[in-house]
Kinemage of the C-alpha trace (Angstrom):
@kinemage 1
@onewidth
@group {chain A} dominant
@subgroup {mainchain}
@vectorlist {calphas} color= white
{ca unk a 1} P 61.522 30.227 72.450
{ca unk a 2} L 61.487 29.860 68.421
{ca unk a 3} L 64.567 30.821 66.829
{ca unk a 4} L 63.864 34.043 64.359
{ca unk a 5} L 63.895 33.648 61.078
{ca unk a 6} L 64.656 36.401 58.535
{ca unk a 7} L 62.260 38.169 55.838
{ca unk a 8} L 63.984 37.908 52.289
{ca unk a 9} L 62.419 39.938 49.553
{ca unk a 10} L 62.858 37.916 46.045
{ca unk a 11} L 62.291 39.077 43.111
{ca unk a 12} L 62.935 38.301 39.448
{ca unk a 13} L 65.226 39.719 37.259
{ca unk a 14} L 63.658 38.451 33.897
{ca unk a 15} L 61.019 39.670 31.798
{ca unk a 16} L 57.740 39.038 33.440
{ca unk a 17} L 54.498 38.397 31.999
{ca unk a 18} L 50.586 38.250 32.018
{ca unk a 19} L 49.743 34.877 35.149
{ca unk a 20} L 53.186 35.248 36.413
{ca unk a 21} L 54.955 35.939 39.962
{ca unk a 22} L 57.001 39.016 39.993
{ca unk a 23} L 58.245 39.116 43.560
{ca unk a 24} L 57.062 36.966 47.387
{ca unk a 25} L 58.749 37.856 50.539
{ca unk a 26} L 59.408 34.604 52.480
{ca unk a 27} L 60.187 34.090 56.376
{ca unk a 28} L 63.262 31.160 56.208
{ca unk a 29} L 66.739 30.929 57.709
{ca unk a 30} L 68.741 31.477 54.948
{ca unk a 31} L 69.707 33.341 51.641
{ca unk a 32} L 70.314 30.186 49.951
{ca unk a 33} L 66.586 28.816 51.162
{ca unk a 34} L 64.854 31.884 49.822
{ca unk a 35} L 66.208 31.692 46.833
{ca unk a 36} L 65.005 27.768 46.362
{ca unk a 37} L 61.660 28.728 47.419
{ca unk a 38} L 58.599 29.258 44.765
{ca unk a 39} L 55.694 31.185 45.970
{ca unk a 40} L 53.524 28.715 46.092
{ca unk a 41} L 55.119 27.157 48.436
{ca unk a 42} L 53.355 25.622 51.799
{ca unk a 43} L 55.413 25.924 54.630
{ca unk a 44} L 56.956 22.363 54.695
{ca unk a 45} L 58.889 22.985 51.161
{ca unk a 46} L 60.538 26.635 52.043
{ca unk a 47} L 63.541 26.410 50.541
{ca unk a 48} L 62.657 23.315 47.898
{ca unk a 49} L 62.270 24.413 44.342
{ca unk a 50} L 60.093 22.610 42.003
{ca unk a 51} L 61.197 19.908 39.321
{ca unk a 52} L 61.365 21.591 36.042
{ca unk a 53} L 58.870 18.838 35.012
{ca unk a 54} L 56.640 21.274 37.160
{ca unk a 55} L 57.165 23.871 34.908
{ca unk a 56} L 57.065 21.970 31.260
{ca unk a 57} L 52.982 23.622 30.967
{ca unk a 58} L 52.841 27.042 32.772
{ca unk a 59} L 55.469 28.699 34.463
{ca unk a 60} L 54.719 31.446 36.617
{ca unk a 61} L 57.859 31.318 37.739
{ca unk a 62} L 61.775 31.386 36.102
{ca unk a 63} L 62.893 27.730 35.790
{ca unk a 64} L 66.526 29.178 37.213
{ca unk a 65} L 67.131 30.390 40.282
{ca unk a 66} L 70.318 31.641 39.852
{ca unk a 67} L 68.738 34.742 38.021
{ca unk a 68} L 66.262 35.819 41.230
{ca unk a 69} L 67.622 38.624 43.016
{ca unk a 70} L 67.717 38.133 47.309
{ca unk a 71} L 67.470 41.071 49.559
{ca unk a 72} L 66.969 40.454 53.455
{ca unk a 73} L 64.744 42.936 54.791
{ca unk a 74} L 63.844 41.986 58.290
{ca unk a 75} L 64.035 39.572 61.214
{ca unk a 76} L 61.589 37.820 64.073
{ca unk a 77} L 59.041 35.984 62.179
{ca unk a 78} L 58.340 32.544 63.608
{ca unk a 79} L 57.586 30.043 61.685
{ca unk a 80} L 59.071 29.985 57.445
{ca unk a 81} L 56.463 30.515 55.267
{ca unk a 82} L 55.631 32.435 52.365
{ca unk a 83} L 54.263 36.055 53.388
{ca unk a 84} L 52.966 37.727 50.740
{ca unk a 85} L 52.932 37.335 46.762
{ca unk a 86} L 53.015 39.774 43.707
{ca unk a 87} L 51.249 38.085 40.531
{ca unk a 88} L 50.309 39.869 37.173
{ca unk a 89} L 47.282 38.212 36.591
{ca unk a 90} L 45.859 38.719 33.086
């Protein structure tokens, strides 16, 4: 049987704008993984945050991850991945 892993809710703290994320929820182990995780993610880089060179054209996403804020909300998915996305598309 798969270990569960636990639904984090993150969301940003910082002003958000027109073609940017606002919040994901992501299936990984840890509080520390969902924060390093982007929502584009696939699920072989939960808990890897892009390069700032990533983010030098667009950046749909802060650059920091310190200012995200991490709630857990649930337990029992089965694989990490990203669940679901909120983007303000313009």
């Amino acid at each position: 049987m798969n270990t569960p892993y636990n639904l984090w809710l993150v969301t940003r703290s910082d002003k958000v704008d027109y073609d940017e994320y606002d919040s994901f929820v992501v299936s990984c182990e840890t509080l520390e993984q969902a924060r390093f995780t982007h929502p584009d993610s696939d699920p072989d880089n939960i808990g890897v945050y892009p390069s700032t060179d990533w983010q030098k054209d667009f950046n749909p996403w802060p650059a920091d991850p310190d200012t995200l804020t991490i709630k857990h909300i649930g337990s029992n998915c089965t694989e990490p991945c990203v669940i679901i996305t909120s983007f303000n598309a313009g």
